[in-house]
Backbone bond lengths (Angstrom), bond angles and torsions (degrees), N, CA, C in turn:
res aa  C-N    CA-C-N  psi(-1)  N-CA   C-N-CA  omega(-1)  CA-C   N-CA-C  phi
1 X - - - 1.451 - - 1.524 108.22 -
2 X 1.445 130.81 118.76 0.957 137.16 163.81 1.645 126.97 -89.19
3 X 1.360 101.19 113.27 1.429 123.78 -166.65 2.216 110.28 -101.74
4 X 0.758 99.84 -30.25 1.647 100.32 -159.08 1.519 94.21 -74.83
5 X 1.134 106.88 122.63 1.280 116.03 151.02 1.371 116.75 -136.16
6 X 1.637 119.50 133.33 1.272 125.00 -154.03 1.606 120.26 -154.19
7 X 1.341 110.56 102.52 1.483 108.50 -161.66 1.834 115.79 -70.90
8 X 0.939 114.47 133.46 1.877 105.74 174.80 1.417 124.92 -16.15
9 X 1.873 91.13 -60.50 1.568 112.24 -162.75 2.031 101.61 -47.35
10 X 1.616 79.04 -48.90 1.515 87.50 -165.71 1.809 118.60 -48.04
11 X 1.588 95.17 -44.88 1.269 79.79 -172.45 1.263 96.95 -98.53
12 X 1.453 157.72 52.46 0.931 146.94 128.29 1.638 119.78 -61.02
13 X 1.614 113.65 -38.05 1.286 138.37 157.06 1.288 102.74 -48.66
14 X 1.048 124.20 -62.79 1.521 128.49 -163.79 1.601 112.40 -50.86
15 X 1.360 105.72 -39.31 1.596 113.77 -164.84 1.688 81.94 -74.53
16 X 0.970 135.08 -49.95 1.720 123.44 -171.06 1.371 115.85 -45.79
17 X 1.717 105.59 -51.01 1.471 93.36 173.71 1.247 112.30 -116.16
18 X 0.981 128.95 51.97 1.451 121.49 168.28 1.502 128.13 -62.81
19 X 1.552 111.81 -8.45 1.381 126.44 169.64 1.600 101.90 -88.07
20 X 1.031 137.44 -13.16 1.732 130.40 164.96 1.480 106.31 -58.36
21 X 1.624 88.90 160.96 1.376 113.51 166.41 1.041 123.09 -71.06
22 X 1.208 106.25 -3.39 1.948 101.53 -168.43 1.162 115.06 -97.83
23 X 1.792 123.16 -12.00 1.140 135.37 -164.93 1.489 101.62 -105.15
24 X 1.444 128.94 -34.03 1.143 124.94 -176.37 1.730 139.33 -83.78
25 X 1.366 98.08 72.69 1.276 109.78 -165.41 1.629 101.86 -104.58
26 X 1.282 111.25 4.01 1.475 107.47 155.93 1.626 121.46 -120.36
27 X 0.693 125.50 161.10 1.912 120.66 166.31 1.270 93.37 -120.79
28 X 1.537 106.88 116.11 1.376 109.44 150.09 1.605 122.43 -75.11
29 X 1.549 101.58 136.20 1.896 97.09 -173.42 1.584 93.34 -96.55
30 X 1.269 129.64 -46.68 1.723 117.74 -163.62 1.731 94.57 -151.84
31 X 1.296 108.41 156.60 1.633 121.33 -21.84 1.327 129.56 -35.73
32 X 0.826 141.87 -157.77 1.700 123.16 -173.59 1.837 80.72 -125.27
33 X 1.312 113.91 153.76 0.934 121.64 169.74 1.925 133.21 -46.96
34 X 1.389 142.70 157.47 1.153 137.12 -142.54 1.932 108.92 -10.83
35 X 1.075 115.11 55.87 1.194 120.07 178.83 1.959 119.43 -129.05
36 X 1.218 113.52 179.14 1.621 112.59 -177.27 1.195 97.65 -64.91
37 X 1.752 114.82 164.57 1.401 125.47 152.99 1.296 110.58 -61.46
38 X 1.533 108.49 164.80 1.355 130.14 147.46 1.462 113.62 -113.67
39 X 1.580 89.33 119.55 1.522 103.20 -170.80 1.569 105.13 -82.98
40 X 1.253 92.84 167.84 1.376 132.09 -151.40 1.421 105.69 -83.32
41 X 1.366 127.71 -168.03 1.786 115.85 143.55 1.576 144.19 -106.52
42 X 1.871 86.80 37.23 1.493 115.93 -176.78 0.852 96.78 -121.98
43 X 1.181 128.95 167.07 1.754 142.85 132.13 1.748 114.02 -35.26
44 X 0.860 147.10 137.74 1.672 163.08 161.41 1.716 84.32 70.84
45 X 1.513 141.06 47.03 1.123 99.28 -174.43 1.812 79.45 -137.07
46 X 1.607 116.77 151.70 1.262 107.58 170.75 1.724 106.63 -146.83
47 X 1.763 96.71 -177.54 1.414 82.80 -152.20 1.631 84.73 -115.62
48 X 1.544 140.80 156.93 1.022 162.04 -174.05 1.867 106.61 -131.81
49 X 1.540 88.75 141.90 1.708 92.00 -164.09 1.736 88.37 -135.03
50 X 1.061 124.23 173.03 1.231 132.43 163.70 1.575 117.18 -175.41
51 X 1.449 131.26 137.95 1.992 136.90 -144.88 1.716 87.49 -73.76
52 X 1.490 105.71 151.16 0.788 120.69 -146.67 1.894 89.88 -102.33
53 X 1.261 127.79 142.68 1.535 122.70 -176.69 1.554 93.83 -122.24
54 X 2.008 99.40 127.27 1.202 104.44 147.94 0.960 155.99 -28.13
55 X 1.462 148.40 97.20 1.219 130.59 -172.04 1.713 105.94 112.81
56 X 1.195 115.87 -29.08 1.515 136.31 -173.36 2.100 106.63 -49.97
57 X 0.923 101.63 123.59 1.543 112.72 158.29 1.027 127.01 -81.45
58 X 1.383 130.89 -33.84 1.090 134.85 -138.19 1.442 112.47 178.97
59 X 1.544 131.58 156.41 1.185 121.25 163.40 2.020 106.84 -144.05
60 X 1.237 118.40 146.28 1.336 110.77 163.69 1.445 100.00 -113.01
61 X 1.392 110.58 164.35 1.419 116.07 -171.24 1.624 96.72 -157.47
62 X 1.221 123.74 135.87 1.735 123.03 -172.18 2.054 104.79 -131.87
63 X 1.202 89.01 132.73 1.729 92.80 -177.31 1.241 125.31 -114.48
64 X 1.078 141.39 108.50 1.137 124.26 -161.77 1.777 117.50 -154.31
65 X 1.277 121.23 129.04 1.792 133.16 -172.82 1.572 103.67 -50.77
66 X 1.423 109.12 3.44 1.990 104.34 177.67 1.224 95.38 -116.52
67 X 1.016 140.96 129.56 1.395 134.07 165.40 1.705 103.25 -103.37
68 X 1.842 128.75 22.55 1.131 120.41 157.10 1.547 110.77 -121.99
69 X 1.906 109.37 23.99 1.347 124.64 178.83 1.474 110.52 -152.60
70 X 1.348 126.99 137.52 1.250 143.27 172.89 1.548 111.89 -139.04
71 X 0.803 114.75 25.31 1.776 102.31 -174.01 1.436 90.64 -165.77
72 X 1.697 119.71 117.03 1.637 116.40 155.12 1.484 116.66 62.74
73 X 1.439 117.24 46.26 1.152 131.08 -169.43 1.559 116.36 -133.75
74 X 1.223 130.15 138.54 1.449 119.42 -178.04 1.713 101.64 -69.10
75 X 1.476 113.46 155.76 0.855 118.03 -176.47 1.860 124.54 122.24
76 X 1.099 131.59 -161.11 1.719 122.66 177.21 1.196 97.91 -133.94
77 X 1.748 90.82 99.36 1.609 105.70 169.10 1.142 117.30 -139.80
78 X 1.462 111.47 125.96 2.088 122.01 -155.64 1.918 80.44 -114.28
79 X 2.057 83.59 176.77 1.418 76.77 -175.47 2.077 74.84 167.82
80 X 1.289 93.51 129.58 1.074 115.79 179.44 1.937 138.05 -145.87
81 X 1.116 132.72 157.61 1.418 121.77 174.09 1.287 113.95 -114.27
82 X 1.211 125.46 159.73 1.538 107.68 -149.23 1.652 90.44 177.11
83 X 1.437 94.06 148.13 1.942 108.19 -166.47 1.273 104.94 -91.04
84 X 1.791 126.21 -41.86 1.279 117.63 -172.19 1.765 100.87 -99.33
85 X 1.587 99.62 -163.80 1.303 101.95 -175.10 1.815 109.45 -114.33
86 X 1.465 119.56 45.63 1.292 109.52 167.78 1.809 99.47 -173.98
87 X 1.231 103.97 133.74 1.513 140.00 -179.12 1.279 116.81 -114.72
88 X 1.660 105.08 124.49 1.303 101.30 146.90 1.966 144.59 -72.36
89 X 1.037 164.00 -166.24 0.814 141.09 -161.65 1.523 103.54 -172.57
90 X 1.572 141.08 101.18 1.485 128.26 -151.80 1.811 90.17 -123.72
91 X 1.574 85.04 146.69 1.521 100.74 170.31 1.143 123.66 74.18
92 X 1.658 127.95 34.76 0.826 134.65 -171.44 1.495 105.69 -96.34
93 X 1.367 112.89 149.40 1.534 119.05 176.53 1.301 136.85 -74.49
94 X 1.226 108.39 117.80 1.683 107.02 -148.14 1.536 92.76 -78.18
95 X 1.379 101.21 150.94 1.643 123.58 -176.84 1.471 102.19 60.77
96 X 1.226 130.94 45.16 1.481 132.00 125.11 0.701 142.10 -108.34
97 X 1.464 133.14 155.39 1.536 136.62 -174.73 1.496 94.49 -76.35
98 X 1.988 111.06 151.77 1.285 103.79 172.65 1.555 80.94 -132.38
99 X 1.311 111.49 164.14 1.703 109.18 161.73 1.399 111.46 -129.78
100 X 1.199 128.46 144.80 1.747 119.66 178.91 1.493 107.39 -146.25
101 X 1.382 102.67 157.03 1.709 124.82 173.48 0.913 110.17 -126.13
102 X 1.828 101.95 159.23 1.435 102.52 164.96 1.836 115.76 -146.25
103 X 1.524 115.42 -173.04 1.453 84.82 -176.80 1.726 80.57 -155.96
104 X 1.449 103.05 -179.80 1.821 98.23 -171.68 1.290 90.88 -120.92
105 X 1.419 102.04 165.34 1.582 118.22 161.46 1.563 96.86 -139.70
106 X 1.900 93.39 130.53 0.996 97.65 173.65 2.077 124.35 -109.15
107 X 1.539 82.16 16.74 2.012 109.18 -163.59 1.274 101.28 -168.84
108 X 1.796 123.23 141.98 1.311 109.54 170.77 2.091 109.93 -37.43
109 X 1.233 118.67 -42.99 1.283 99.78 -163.10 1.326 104.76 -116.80
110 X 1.121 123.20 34.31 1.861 123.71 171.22 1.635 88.49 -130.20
111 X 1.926 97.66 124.76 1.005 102.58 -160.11 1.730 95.95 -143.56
112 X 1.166 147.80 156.37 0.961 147.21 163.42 1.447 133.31 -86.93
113 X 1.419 160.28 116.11 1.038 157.05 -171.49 1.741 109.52 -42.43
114 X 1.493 115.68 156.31 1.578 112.98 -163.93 1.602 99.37 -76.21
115 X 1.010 119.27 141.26 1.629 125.78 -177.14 1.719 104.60 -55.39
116 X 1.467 99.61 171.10 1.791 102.68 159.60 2.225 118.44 -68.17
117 X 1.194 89.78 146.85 1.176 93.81 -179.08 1.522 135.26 -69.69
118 X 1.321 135.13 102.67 1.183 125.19 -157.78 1.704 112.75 -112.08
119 X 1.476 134.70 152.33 1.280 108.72 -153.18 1.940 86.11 -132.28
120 X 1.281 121.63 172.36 1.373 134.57 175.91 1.663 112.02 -154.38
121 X 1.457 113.03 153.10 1.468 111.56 -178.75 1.288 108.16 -104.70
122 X 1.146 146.25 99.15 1.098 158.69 -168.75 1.869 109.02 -69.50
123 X 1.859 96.31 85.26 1.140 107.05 -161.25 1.469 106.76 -127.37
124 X 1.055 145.45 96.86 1.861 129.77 -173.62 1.912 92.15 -71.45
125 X 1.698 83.15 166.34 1.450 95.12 175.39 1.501 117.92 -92.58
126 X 1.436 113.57 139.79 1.701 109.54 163.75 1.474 116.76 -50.37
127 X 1.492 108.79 108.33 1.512 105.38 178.22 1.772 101.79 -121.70
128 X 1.285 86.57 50.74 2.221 90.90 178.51 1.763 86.72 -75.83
129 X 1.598 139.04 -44.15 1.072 144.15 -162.69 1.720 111.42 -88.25
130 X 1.378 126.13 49.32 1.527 110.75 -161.86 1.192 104.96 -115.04
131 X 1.813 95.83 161.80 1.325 107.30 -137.14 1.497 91.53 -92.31
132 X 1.104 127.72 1.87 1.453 113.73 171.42 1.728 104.83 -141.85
133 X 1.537 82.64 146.49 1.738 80.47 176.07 1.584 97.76 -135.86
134 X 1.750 88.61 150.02 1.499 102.23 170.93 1.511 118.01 -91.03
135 X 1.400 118.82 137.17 1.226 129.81 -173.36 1.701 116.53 -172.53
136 X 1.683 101.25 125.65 1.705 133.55 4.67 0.932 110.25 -109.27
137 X 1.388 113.02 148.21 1.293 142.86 -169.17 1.633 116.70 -131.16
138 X 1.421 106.55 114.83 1.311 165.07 5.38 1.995 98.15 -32.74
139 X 1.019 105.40 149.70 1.788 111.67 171.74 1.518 100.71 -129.58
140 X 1.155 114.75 171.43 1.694 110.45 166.30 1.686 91.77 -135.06
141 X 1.521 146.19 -60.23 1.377 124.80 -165.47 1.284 112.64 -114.05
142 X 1.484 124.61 -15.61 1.255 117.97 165.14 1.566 111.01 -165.64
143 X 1.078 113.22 146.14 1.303 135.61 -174.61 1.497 104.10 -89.64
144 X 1.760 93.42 132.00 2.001 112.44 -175.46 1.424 83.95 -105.82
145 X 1.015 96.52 134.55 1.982 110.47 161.09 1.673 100.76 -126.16
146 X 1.140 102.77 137.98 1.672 130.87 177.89 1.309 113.78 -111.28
147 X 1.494 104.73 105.48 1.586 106.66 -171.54 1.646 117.59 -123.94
148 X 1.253 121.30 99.40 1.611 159.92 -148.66 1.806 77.91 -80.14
149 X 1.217 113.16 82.02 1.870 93.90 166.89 1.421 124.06 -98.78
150 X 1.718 104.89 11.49 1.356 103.57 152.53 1.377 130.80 -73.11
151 X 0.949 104.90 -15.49 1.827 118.26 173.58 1.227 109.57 -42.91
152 X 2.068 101.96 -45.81 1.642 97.74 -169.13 1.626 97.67 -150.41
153 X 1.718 99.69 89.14 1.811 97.83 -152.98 1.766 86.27 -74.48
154 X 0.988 160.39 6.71 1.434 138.42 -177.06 1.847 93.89 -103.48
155 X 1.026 124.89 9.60 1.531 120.71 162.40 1.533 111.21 -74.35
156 X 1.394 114.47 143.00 1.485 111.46 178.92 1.267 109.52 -130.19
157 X 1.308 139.72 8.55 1.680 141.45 171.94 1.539 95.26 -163.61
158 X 1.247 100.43 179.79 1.492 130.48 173.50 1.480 123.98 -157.19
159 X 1.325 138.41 139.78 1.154 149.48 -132.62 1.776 94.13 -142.30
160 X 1.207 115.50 112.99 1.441 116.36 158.25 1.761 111.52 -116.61
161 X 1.559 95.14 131.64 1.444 101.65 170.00 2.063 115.01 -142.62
162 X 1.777 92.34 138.73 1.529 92.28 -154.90 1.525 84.94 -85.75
163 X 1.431 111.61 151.66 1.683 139.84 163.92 1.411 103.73 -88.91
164 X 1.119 117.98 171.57 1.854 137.15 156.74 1.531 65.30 -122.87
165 X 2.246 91.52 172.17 0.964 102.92 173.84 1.580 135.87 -82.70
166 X 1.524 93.51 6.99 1.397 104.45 -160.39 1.552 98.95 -99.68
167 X 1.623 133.57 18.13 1.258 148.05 -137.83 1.288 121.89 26.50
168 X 1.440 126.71 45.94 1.509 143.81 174.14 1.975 95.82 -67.70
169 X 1.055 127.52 136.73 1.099 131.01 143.27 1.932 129.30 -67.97
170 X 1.316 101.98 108.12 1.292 101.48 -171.39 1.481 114.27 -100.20
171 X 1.333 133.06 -44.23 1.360 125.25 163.96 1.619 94.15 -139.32
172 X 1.365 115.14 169.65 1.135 127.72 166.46 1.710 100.32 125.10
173 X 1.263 91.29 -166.78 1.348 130.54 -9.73 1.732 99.93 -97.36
174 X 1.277 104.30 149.39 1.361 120.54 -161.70 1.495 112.93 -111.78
175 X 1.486 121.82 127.14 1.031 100.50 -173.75 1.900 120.16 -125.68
176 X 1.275 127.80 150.92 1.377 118.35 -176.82 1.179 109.94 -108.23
177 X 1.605 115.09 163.80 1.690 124.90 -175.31 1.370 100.64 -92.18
178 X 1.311 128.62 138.36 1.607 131.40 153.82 1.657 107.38 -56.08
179 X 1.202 121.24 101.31 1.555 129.23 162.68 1.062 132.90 -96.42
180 X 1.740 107.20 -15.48 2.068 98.67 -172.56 2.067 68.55 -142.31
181 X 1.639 93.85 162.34 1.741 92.02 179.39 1.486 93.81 -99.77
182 X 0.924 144.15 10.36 0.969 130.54 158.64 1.566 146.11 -108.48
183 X 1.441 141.96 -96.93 1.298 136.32 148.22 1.567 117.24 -87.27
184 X 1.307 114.35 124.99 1.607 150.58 -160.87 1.882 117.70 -119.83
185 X 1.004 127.77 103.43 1.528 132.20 -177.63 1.350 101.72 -106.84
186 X 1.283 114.71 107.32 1.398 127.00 153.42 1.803 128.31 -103.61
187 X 1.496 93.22 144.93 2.227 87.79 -172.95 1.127 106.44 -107.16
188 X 1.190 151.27 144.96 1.144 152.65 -160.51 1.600 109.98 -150.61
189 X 1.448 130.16 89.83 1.701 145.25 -170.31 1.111 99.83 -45.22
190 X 1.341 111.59 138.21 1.842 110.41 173.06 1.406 97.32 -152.37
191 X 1.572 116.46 19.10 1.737 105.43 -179.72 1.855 99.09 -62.70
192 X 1.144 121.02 -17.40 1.810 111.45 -172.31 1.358 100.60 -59.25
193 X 1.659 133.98 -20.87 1.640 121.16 -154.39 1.262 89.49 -117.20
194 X 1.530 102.00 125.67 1.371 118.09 162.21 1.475 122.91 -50.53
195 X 1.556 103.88 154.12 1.774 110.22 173.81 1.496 105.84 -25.47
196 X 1.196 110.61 148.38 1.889 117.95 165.26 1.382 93.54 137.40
197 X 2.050 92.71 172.78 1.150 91.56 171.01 2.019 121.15 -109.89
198 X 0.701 99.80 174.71 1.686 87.72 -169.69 1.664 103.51 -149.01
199 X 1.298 119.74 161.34 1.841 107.60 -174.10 2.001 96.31 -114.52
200 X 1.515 98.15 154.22 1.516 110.73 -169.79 1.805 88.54 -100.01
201 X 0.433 142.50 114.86 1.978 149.57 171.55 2.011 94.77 -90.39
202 X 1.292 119.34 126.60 1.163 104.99 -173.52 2.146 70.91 -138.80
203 X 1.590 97.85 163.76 1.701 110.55 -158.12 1.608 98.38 -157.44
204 X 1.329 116.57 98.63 1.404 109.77 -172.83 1.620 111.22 -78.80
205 X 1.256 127.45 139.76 1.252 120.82 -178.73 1.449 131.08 57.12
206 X 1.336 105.66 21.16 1.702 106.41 -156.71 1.212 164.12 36.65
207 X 1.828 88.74 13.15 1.350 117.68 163.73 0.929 139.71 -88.96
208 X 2.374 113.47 98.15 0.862 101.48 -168.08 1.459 131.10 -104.92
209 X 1.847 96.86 47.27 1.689 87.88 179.43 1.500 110.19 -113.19
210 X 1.818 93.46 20.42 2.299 99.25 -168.42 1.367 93.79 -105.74
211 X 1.199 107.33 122.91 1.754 105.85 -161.75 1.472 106.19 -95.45
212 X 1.645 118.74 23.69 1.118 118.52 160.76 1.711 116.59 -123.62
213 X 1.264 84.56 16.24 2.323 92.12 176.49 1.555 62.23 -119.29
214 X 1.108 135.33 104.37 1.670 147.66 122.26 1.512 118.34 157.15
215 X 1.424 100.47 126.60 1.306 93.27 162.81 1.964 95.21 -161.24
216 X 1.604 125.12 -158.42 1.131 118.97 -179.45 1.703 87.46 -148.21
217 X 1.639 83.38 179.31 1.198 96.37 -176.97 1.781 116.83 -175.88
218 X 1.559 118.73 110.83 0.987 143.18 -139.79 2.001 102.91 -54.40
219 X 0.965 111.09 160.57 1.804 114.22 -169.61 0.876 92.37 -140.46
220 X 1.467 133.89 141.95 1.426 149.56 118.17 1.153 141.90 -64.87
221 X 1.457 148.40 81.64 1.077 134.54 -170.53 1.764 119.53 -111.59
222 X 1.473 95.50 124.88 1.509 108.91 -178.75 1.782 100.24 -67.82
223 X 1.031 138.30 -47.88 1.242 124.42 -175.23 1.614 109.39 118.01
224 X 1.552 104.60 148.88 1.676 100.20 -154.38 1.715 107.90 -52.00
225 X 1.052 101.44 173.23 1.556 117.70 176.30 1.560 112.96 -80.41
């Protein structure tokens, strides 16, 4: 359902005060403000969060590479309505700034003014060095992950959660204790998911605004034995 409608003028105003009180009727939590994305469980794709308001039905939220345009403008600008408070966001252009708002509805017609404008660089992390690897892959009943926690000894758990490709949540997300500081083999059953391929999203510590405790990484599974 497409909800945003948003005149230039307006938010040209908007970008002036977007540090007022009057505009901030949302808090955006992630990306965190003039800061990296938090990616997604694709490649170019990331996820956007924003605090959740009492009473709220609904929220629209609009994204877009102009931050002095959101509505009918050249350029890559999404924009959606939506019940909870966090979206993923696919295909975004890496090494750009994006900026987004949002606003609540708490009734088809009680509606809140568009929040202040907050911006992110839509950057994934170098994960040529990661701290866990899956192996072997193709798998058929369960997937070994190898997790190196000397890489990053102030990590204290890890979180695996399986994707479809369509970002379906398939199990997870599951999480393990740091027990030895160094190399760690955990198995994780997956004869329930049919042949295909599907992505492993692994999240160290559950922090998802350190864009090096997260990244994913694509699975194959032949299907149980």
């Amino acid at each position: 359902m497409k909800r945003a409608s948003i005149s230039a003028a307006y938010f040209v105003l908007l970008l002036g005060i977007s540090l007022s009180t009057q505009v901030q009727a949302q808090r955006h939590i992630s990306p965190p403000n003039g800061g990296n994305g938090v990616p997604g469980p694709f490649i170019h794709s990331f996820i956007i969060e924003w605090e959740a308001v009492p009473g709220a039905i609904g929220y629209d939220y609009v994204l877009s590479d102009n931050p002095l345009c959101f509505e009918g403008c050249p350029g890559d600008t999404r924009s959606a309505y939506v019940t909870g408070t966090t979206a993923d966001e696919y295909n975004l252009q890496e090494g750009v700034w994006y900026f987004w708002i949002t606003r609540v509805y708490y009734s088809e017609t009680e509606v809140t003014e568009w929040s202040g404008i907050s911006s992110f660089l839509a950057e994934t992390p170098d994960v040529s060095e990661q701290l866990v690897q899956v192996a072997p892959n193709p798998v058929s009943d369960r997937i070994v992950i190898h997790v190196d926690w000397a890489a990053s000894p102030t990590a204290r758990f890890l979180t695996m959660t399986i994707y479809s490709t369509l970002g379906q949540r398939l199990i997870g997300p599951m999480r393990f204790e740091k027990e030895n500081p160094r190399l760690e083999i955990f198995e994780i059953p997956v004869g329930g998911l049919p042949q295909g391929v599907y992505v492993a999203q692994f999240l160290f510590d559950g922090n998802q605004n350190n864009l090096n405790n997260k990244f994913a990484q694509t699975v194959v599974v032949l299907g149980a034995r």
